[in-house]
Every structure is written in structure tokens, then in C-alpha cells.
N, C-alpha and C positions, 0 to 999 in steps of 0.2 A: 586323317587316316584314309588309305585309299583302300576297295576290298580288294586281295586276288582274285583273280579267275576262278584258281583251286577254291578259296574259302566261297567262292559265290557258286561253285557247280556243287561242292559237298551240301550248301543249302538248299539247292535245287532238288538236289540225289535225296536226303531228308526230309523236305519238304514230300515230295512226289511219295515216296513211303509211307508216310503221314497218311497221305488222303487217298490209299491204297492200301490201309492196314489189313485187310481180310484177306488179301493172295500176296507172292511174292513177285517182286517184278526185276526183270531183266536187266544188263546194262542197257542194252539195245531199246527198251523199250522207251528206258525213262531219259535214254538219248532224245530217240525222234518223235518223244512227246515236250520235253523242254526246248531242243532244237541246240542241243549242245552236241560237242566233240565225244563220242564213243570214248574213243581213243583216253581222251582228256579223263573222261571219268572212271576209264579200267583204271587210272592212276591214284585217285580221290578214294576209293572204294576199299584199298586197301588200309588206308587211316583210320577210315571208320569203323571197321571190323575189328582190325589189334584195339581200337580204343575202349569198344562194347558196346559202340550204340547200334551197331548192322550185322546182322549173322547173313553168312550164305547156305542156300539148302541147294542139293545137285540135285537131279534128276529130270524129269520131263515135265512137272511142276515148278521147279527148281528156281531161281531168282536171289533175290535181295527183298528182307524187312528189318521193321526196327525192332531191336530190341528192350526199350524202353515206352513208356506210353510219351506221346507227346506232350503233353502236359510237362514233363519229367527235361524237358531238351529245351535248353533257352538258347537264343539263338548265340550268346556269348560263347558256354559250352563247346559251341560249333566250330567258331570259328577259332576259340583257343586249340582246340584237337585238329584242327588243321594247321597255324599259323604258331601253333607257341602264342608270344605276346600278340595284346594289339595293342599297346601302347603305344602313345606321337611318337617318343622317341626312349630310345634306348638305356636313358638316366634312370628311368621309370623301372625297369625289370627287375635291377637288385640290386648289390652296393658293389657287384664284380667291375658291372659295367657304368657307376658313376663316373663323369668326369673332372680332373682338378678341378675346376669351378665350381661344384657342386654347391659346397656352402654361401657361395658368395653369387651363383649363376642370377639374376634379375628373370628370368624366363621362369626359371622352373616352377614357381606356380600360378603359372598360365598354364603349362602343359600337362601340371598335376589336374589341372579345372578342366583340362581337357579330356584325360584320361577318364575323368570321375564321370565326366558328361557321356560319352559312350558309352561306359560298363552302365549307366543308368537305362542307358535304353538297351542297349544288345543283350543285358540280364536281367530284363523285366517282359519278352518279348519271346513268347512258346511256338514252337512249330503248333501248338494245340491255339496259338491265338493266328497264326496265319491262316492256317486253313478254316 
């Protein structure tokens, strides 16, 4: 499993929230504090808000926080409201997209061991244990 960009700056954007829970912080800020793309994360920012883990407040206070405690936010969570699945492959998500070889495929529980092995850690793993 490789991460995106998007799901690794939405953790960044998270994370940085996290260990700034008392004020709200800016795109800008928490760009040219992780040293990531502004840009990149006006785009990320929107997923997390329709999702409900990030509210925006306007004003001259104004920013980005979380709306969930950290403890509450595994980093799986994250990356599934970013990425949909993170499954190896595609057989894994439902029975829409299994392929004819399914029942007879030799791989496929390798890839189930795979899938299990990641959800064990990316859903064991708190933005409240990063920080």
C-alpha cells in the first residue's frame, strides 16, 4: 500500500490541529509549519470538514480545529475519509468489484493478511498517540 500525498497532508492537517487544540489555525499556517503545498491542502480541507472531524470559524481569529478529541481519530479513520478503501487491491472492498477468479484466486489470502495487517496498525494508532 503506497499513502497519497492527499491522505499524508490530511494527516499532517490533523495531526498539526491536534497539538494546537486551544486556537484555530490557518491553511497558511499549518502549510509553512509542515512545509507542505498551501494550495494542496485548500484541497484536503474540504473532506475533512463535510466528513466532521474539522470545522471552519471566519473571522480575524478564524482558522481550522478539530472537532473530535484526538484520542477519538485513528489514523485509519483518516485515511479512509480521504482515500475511500486502503485495501492492496480491489477484490477486498466488496463483492461489486470481485474478480472471476475470486473463489479459486491462490493470492487472495495473502492480500486478505495484508489488508488485516494494516487496519491493525492504522486502527490502533490515535492522532492523541502521535502527538
Amino acid at each position: 500500500m503506497r499513502v497519497s500525498t492527499k491522505s499524508r497532508y490530511a494527516l499532517y492537517l490533523m495531526l498539526a490541529l491536534a497539538l494546537h487544540e486551544e486556537q484555530n489555525l490557518s491553511v497558511k499556517t499549518v502549510a509553512a509549519t509542515e512545509g507542505i503545498s498551501e494550495k494542496y491542502l485548500e484541497q484536503v480541507i474540504p473532506i475533512l470538514v463535510r466528513s466532521g472531524y474539522v470545522k471552519s470559524v471566519r473571522g480575524a481569529k478564524g482558522g481550522y480545529h478539530l472537532t473530535r478529541d484526538p484520542e477519538d481519530c485513528t489514523v485509519g479513520t483518516i485515511l479512509r475519509t480521504v482515500e475511500g478503501s486502503i485495501a492492496p487491491v480491489s477484490c477486498l472492498d466488496d463483492a461489486v468489484n470481485q474478480c472471476a477468479q475470486c473463489k479459486e484466486c491462490v493470492t487472495l489470502d495473502l492480500w486478505e493478511q495484508v489488508d488485516q495487517a494494516i487496519s491493525n496498525v492504522v486502527d490502533h494508532v490515535t492522532l492523541a498517540d502521535l502527538v
